[in-house]
N, CA, C and O of each residue as an XYZ file, in Angstrom:
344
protein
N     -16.084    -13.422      4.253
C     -15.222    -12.841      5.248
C     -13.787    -13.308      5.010
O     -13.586    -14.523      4.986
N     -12.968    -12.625      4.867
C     -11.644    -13.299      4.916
C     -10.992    -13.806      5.900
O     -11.465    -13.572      7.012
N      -9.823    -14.582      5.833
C      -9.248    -15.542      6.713
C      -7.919    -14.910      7.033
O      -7.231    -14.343      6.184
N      -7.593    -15.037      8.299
C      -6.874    -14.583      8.971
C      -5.694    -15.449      9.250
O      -6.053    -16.573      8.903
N      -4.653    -15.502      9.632
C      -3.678    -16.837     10.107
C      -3.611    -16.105     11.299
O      -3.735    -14.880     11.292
N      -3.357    -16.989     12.698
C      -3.016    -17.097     13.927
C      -1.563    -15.860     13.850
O      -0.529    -16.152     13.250
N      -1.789    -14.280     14.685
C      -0.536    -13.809     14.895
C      -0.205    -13.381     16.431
O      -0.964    -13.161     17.375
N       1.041    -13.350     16.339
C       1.509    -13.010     17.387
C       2.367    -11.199     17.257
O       3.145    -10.854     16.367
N       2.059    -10.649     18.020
C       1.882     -9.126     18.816
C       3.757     -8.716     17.862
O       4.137     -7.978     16.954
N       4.414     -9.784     18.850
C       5.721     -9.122     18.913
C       6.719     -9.897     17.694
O       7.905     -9.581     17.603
N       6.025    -11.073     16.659
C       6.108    -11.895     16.049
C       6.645    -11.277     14.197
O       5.647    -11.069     13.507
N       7.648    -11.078     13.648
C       7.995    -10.564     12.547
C       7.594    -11.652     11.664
O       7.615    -12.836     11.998
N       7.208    -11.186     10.464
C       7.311    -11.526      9.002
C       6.029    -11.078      8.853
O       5.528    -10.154      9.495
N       5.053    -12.281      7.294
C       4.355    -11.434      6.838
C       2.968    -12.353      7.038
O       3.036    -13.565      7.242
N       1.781    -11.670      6.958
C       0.644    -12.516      6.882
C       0.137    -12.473      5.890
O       0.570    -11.749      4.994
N      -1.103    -13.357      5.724
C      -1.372    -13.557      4.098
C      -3.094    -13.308      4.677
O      -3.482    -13.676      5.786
N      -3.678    -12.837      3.980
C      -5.002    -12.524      4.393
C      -5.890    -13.066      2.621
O      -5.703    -12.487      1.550
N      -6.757    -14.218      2.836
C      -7.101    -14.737      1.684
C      -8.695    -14.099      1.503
O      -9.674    -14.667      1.986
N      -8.769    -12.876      0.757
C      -9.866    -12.185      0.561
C     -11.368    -12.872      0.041
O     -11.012    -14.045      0.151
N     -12.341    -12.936     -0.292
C     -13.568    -12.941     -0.426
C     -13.819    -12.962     -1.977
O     -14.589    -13.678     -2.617
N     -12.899    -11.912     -2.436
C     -13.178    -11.701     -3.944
C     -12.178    -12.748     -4.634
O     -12.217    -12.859     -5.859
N     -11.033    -13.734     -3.669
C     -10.009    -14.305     -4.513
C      -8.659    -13.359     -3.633
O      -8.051    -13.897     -2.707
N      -8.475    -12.538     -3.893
C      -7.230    -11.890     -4.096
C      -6.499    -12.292     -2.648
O      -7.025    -13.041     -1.825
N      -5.145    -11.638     -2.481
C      -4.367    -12.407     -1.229
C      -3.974    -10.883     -0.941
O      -3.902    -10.097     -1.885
N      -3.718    -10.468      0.385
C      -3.213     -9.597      0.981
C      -2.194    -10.056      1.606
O      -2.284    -11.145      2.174
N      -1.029     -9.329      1.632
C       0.130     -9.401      2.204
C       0.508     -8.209      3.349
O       0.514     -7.007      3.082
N       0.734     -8.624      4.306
C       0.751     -7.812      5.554
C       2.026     -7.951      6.373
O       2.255     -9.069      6.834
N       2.968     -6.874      6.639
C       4.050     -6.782      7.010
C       3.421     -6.979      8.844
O       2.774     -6.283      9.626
N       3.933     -8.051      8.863
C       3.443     -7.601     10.861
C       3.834     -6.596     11.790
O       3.050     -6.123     12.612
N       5.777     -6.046     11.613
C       6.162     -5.004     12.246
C       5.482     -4.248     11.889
O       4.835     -3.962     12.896
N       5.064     -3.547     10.947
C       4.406     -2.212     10.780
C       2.941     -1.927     10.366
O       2.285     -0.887     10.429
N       2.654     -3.069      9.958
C       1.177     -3.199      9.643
C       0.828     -2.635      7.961
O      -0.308     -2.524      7.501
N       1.982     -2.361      7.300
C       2.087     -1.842      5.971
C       1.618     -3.223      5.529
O       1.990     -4.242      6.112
N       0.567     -3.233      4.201
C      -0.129     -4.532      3.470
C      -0.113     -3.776      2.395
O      -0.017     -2.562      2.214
N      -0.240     -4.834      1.607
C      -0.712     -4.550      0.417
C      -1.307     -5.830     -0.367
O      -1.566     -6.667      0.497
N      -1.686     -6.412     -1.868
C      -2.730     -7.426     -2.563
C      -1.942     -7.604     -3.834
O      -0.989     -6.965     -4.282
N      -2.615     -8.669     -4.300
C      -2.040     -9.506     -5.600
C      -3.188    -10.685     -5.961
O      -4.075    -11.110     -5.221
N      -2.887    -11.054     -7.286
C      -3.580    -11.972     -7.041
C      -2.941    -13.729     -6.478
O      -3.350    -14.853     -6.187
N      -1.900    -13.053     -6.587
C      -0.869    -14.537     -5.699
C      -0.320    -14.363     -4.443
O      -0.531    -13.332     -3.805
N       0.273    -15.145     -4.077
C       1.183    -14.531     -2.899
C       2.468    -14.091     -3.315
O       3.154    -13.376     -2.585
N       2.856    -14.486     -4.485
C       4.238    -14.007     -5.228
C       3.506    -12.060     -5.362
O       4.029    -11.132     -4.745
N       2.420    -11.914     -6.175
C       2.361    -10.713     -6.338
C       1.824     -9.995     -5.422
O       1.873     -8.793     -5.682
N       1.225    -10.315     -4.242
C       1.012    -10.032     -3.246
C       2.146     -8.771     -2.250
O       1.972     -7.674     -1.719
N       3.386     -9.806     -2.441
C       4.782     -9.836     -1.878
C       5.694     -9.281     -2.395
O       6.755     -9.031     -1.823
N       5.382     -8.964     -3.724
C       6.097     -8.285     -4.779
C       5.234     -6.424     -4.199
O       5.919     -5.430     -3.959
N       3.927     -6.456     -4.128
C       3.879     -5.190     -3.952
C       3.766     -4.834     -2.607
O       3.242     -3.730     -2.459
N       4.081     -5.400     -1.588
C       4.623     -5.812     -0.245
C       5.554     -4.646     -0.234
O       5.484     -3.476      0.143
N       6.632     -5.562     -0.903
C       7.697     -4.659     -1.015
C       7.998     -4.095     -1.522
O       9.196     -3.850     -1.380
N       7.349     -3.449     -2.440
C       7.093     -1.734     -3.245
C       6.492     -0.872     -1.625
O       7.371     -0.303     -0.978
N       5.730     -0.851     -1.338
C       4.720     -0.424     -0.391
C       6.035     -0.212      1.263
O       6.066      0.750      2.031
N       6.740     -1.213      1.299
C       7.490     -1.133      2.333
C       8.430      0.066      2.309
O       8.740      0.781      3.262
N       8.888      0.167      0.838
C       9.844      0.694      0.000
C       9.308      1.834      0.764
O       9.885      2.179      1.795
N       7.879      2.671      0.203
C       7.855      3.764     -0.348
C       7.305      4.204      1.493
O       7.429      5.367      1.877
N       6.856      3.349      2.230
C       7.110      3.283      3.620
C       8.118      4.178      4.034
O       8.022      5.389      4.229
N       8.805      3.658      4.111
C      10.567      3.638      4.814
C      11.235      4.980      3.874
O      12.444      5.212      3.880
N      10.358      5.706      3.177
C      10.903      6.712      2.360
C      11.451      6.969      1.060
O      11.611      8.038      0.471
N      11.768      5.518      0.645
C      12.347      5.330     -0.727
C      11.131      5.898     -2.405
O       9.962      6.269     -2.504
N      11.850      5.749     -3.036
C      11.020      5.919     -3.813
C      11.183      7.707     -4.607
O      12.155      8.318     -4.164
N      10.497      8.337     -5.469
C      10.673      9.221     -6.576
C       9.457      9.807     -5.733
O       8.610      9.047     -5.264
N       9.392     11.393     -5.530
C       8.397     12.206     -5.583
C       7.828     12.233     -7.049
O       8.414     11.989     -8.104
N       6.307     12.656     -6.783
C       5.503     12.898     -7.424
C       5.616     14.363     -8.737
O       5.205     15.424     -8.268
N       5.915     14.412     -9.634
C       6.423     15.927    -10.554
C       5.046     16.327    -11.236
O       4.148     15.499    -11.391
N       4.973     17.262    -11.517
C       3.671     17.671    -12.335
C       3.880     17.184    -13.462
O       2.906     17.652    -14.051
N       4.390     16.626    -14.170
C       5.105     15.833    -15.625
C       4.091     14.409    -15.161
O       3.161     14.136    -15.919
N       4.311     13.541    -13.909
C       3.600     12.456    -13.352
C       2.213     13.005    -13.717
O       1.581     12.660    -14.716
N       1.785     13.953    -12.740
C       0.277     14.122    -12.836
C      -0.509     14.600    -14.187
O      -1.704     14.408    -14.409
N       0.313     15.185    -14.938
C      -0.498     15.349    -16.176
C      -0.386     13.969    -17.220
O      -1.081     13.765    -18.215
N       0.825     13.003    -16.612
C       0.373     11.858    -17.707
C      -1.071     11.167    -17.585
O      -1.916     10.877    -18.431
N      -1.002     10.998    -15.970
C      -2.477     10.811    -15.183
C      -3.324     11.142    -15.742
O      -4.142     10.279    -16.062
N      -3.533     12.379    -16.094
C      -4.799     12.993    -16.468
C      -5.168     13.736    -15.394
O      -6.369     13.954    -15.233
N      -4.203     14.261    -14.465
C      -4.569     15.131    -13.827
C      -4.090     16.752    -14.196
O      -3.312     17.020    -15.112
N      -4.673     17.687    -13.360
C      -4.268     19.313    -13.947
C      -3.325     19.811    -12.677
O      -4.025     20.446    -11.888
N      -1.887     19.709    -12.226
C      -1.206     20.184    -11.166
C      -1.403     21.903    -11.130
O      -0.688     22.545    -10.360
N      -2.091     22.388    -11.727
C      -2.349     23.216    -10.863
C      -3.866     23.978    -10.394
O      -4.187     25.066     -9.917
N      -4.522     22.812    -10.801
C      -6.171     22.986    -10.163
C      -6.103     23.266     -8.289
O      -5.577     22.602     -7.396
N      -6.586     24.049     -8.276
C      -6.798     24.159     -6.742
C      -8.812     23.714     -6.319
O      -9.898     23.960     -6.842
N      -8.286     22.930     -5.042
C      -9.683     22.558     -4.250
C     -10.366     23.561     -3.073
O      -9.638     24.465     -2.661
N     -11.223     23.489     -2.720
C     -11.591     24.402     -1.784
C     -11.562     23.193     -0.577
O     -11.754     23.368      0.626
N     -11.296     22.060     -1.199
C     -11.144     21.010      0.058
C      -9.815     21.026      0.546
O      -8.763     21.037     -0.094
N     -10.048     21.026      2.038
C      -8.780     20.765      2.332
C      -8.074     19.556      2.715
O      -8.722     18.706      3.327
N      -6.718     19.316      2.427
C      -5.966     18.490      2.552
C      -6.065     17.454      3.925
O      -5.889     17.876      5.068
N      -6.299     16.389      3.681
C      -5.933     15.367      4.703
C      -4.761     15.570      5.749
O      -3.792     16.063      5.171
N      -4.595     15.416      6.701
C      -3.641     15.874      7.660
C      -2.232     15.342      6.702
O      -1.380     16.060      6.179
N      -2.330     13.957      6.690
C      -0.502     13.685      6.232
C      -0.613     13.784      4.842
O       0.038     13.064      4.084
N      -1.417     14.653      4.461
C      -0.828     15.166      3.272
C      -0.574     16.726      3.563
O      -0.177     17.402      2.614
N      -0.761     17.307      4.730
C      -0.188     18.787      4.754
C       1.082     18.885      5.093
O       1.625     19.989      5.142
């Protein structure tokens, strides 16, 4: 089970959540945006990638991206889209 540190509601910065498998989660308290590493340096490092792309920053996605992936941008699903992705 992982370990939790003592938080408070209205309380800013970040928590560290020490996982089961090893790894460390990093958890923004205002917003509840987290993200993992295997340190707390890299934890915190993708913290704040994740906050980044939060708050709006960051490069849209191009079909140039998805075909390096290995994906096909223009395959269509008969599934439909997750709400915040419509």
């Amino acid at each position: 089970m992982a370990a939790r540190t003592h938080e408070d509601p209205d309380e800013e910065g970040v928590e560290f959540i020490h996982e089961d498998d090893g790894s460390i989660t990093a958890r923004d308290k205002e917003t509840g945006v987290a993200s993992f590493g295997d340190s707390k340096a890299e934890a915190l490092a993708m913290l704040a990638e994740a906050l980044t792309l939060h708050e709006g920053g960051g490069e849209p996605v191009t079909d140039a991206d998805l075909e390096e992936w290995g994906l096909d941008p223009d395959a269509e699903s008969d599934e439909e889209l997750p709400e915040f992705m419509q």
